[in-house]
C-alpha positions in Angstrom: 59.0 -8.0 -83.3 60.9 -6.9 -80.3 57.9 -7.3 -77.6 57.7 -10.9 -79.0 61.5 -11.3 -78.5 61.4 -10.2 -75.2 58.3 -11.9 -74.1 60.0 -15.1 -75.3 62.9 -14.0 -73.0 61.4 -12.7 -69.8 59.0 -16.6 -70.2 62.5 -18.4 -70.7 63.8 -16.4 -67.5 61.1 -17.0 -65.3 61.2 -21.1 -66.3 64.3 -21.4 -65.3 63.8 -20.1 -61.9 60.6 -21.4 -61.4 62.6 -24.8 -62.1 65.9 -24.1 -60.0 63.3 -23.0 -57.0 61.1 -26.5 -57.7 65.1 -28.4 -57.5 65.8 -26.6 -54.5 62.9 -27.3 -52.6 63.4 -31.0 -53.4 66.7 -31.7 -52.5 66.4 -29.6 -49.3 63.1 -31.9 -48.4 64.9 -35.1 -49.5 68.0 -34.0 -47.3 66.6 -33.7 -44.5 64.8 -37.1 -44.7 66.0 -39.9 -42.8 67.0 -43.7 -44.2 64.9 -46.1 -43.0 66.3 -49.1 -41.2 63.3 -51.5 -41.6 62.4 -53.9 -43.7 60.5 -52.9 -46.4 58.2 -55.7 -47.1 57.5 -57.1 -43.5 54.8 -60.2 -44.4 54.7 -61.1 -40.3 56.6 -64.3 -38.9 56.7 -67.1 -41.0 
């Protein structure tokens, strides 16, 4: 009954910093990222 408790703990403890590491890597990656001053839908001169 222990193992399974700890298995169950050691799974919940690498989720949760396989899942801070995923957040991390997105925001850094989206702060770096610059607006764009464009429009987004440009259909050509009308």
């Amino acid at each position: 009954m222990i193992k399974v408790i700890a298995a169950c703990v050691i799974g919940a403890v690498l989720a949760g910093g396989a899942t801070f590491m995923a957040t991390s890597l997105a925001t850094d990656s989206t702060a770096t990222a610059e607006p764009v001053n464009e429009t987004l839908y440009n259909y050509g001169d009308r």
